[in-house]
N, C-alpha and C positions, 0 to 999 in steps of 0.2 A: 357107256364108257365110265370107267371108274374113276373116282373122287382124286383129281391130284394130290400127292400129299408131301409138302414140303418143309425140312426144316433146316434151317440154315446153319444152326446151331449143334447138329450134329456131326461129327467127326468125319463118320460113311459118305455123307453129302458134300462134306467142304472137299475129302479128296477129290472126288470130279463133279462137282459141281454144274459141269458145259448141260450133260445127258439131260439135268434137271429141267434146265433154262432153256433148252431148245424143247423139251413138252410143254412148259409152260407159256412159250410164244406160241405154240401150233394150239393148244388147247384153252387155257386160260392166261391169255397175257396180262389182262386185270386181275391177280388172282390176291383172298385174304384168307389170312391164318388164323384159322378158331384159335388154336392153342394159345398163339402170344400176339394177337389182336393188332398185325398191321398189316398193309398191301403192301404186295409187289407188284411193280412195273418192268416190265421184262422186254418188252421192245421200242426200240429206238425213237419212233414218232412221240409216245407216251411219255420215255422220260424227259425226249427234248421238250414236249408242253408245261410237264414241271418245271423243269429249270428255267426257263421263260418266265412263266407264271409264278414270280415271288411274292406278290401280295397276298396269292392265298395258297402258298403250299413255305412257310415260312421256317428257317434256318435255328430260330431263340432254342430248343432243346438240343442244339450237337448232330452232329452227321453219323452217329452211330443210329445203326438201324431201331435199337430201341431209344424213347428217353431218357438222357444219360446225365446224371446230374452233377459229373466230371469236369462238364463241356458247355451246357447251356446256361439259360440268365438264373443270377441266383446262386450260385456254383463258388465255392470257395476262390475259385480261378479260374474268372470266364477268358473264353477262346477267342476271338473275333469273328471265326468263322462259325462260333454256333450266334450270328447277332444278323438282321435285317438292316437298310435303308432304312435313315440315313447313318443309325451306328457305322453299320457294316463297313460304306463307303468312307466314313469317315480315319474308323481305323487301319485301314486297309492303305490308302491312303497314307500313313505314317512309315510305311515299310516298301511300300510299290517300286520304286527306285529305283531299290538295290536287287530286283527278281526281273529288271528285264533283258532281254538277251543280249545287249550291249555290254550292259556289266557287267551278266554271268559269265559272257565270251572272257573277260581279263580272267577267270576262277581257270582257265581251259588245263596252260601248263602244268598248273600247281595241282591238279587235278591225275593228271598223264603222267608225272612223277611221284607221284600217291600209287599209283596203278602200277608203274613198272617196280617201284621197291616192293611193292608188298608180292608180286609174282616172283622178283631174285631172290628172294626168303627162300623158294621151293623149290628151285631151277633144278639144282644139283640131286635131293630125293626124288623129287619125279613122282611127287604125291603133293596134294594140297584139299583141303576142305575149301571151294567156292565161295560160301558161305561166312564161315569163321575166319577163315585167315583171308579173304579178301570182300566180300560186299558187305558184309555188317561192319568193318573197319572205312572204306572209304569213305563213305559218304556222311557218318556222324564223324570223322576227322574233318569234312569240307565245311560242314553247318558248325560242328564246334567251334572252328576258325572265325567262321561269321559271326559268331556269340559267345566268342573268348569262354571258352570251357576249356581247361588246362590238357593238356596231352594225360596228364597221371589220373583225371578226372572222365574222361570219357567210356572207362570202360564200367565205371558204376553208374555214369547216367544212362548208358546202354541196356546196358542191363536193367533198370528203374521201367524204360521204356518198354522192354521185353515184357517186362511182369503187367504192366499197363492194358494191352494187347491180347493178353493170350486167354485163351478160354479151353475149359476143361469140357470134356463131350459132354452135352446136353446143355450147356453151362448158359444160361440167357441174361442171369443179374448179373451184378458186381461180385464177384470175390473180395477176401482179404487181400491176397496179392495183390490184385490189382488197385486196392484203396492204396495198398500200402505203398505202390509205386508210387500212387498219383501224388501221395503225401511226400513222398521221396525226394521227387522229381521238385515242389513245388518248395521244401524246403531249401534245398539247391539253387534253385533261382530266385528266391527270396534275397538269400543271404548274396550270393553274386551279381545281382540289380544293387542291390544296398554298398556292396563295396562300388561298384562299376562308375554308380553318380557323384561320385565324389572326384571324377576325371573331367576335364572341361571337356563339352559337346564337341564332338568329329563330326560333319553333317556324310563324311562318308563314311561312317563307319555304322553299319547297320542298327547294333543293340544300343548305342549311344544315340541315334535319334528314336528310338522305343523310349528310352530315359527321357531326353528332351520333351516329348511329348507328354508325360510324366509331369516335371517339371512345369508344361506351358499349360497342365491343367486338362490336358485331353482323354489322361485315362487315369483311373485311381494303380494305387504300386499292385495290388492285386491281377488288373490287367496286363502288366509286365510281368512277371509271374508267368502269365497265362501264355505270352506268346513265345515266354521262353520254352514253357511244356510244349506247347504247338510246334514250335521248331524243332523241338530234339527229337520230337515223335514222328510229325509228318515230314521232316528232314529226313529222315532217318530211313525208319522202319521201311514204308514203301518205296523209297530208291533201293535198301538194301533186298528188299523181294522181287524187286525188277529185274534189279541184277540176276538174281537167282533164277528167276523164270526164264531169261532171255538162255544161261547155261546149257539149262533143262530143253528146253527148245529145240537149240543147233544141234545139240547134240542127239536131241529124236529124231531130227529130218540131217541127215548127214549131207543131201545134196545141195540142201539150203545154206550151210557151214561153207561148203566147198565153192560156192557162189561169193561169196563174202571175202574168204580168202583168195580168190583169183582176182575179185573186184573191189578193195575195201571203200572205194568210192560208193558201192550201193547199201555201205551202214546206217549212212541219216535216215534211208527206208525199208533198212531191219530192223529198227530202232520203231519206227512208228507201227510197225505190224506187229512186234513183240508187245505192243503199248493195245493194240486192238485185240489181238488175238489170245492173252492171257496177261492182262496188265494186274498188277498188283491189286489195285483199290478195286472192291467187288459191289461195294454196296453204299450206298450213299441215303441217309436217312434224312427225314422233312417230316413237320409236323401240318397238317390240313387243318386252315383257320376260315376258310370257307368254304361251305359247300359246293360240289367241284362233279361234274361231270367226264369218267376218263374211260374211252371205249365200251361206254355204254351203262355203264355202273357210278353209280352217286357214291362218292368218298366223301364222308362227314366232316365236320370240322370237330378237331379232336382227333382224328383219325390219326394213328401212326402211317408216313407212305415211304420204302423202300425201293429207293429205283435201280433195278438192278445192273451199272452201264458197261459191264464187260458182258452182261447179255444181251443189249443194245447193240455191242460193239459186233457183235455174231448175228443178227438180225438180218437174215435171208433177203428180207425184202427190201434193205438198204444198201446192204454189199454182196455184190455180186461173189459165187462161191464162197459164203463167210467163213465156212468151218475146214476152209483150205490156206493154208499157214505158207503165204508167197512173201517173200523179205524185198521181191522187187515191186511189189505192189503199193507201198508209198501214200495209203491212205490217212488223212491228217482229219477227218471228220468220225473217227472215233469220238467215244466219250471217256477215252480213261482218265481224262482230269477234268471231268463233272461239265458245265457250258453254264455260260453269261456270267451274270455278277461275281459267284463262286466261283466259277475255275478255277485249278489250283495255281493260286500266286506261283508255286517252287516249278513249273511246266520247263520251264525253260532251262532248268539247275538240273533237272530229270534227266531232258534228253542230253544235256550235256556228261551231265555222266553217264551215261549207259554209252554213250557212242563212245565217247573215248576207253571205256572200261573195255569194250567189245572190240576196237582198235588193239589195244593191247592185248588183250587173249589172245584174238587170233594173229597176233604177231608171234611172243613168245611161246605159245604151251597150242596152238590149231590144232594137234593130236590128239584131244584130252580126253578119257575116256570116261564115263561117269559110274561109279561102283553103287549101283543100284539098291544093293543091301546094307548101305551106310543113308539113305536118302530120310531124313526127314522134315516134318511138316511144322508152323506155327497154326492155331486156331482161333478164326476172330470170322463173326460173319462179314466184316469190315474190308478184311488186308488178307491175301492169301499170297502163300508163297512156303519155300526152305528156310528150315533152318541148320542143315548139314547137307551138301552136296559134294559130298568124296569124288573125288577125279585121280587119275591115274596120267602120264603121262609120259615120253620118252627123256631119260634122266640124263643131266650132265650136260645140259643144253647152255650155251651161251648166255651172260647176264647182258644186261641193256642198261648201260651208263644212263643215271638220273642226275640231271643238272644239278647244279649248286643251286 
């Protein structure tokens, strides 16, 4: 049998990525990369033992699949999420609050009236890019709100974030773009932390207890800085590719659309299968600080480990039919926001917007047809997803009054 041969980094691969990751669960689910010197874990039992096991498969270099010096300890503007126990918890901690589903629930209207103005924009042409004029807008509109980024300012930290992210074929270090974002990005929250503190503490109000915290001595101004990059990126980017892929999706399986639109009650578990079945985040990066035993092969310490959990989330031998896309199937033991300490804080901010975003599609535009030769891609071995999905639709359709 010949030598699997993987690279993540290549352009050919990220387009469909599944074909890779189901040979390498049947062939080498431990599998490591001569070229750029780290393992992949590719089925489900294997990453959940990583993410269990944080004392020795440790978070300090960033969840990018390589070590990223963007992200981790050392880092002009560390992240929280590239930081272990007792950091981790502690910063974590300072923001946990306002991410859980109580509070996201109050985001819900203001969220659903995001979604219907920016579909009345199109009603009338009967065209709209999925993409541009609506998931890369909502969801850095709902996180900017959370971390007071101006309306006039969002479409350059968007962009900051874009160039952050993207990777040219073969491309495995850093770019200038991408420095240049991160410097972008970090300039921008330097200078808006710095105006921000000079407001008396709101303990509701998100970015002001990031300040507070600041203030009470818990993180240096560099660490605010960091969680403002972390939110505009992870706010963003991957709900904005969710969105994209849940499009992309309905619209491959038309019977599965037609499900949805007869019953929009079974969204909450179109929602969790769009999240299993091709959820945004692909790749989730750990550094190996102890020698580590994982289906049979010793991962060193030092070792880069890539746990692949949208091929986790495909793993035959944990879900029944995995590579069959059921929107009533309602499985919640995916991995698409990583498991235990790390999960993704935003889980709950995700599914709320992708349900309600999906609410709305298939209210106004359920007809939408996708123009295949407008469809393109971003590249990160990280976050997969569009970044232009042209739709077609039947024109002059009714607008949907958005609250005051």
């Amino acid at each position: 049998m010949p030598k699997i041969e993987y690279d993540p980094y290549s352009h050919a691969v990220h387009d469909d990525p599944y074909v890779h990751y189901a040979k390498l669960r049947e062939q080498e689910p431990v599998y490591f990369n001569e070229q750029h010197k780290f393992w992949l874990l590719t089925k489900w039992e294997h990453c959940h033992a990583v993410f269990r096991d944080f004392k020795s498969f440790s978070s300090k270099e960033g969840p990018a699949l390589e070590a990223n010096a963007n992200q981790g300890e050392g880092s002009l503007y560390p992240m929280f999420i590239a930081s272990d126990p007792p950091r981790h918890t502690q910063l974590r901690r300072v923001v946990s609050q306002h991410f859980t589903p109580t509070y996201i629930a109050n985001l819900e209207d203001y969220v659903r009236d995001k979604a219907r103005a920016l579909i009345n924009q199109h009603l009338a042409s009967g065209a709209m890019d999925m993409v541009q004029d609506f998931s890369a807008l909502l969801p850095m509109d709902v996180i900017a709100t959370m971390i007071h980024v101006p309306a006039e300012d969002q479409d350059r930290v968007r962009g900051w974030a874009d160039d952050l992210i993207h990777r040219e074929d073969g491309q495995s270090e850093s770019s200038e773009r991408q420095v240049t974002g991160y410097l972008n990005l970090g300039n921008y929250f330097d200078k808006l932390a710095t105006e921000r503190a000079l407001l008396p503490h709101d303990p509701n109000d998100l970015f002001s207890c990031i300040l507070q915290a600041e203030k009470e001595g818990l993180m240096a101004h560099n660490d605010v800085v960091g969680f403002g990059i972390l939110l505009a990126v992870a706010g963003n980017e991957t709900t904005t590719k969710l969105i994209g892929n849940a499009v992309y999706r309905l619209w491959q399986h038309p019977e599965q659309r037609q499900l949805l639109i007869d019953d929009p009650e079974k969204i909450p578990d179109a929602v969790e299968e769009i999240l299993r079945f091709d959820g945004s985040s692909q790749i989730i990066g750990r550094l190996c600080v102890k020698d580590t035993v994982i289906g049979g092969k010793t991962i060193k310490a030092g070792d880069r480990v890539g746990l692949a959990i949208i091929s986790a989330s495909r793993d035959e031998d944990h879900f029944p039919n995995a590579n069959t896309f059921d929107v009533t199937r309602g499985e919640r033991a995916h991995m698409a926001f990583g498991f235990g300490i790390h999960g993704c804080l935003g889980s709950a901010l995700a599914r709320l917007e992708i349900r309600v975003c999906l609410e709305e599609i298939l209210r106004l535009i359920p007809d939408y047809v996708i123009d295949t030769d407008g469809l393109q891609r971003t590249y990160n071995p990280n976050v997969r997803g569009y970044t232009h999905i042209p739709v077609n639709f039947p024109a002059g359709q009714q607008q949907q009054v958005v609250n005051a």
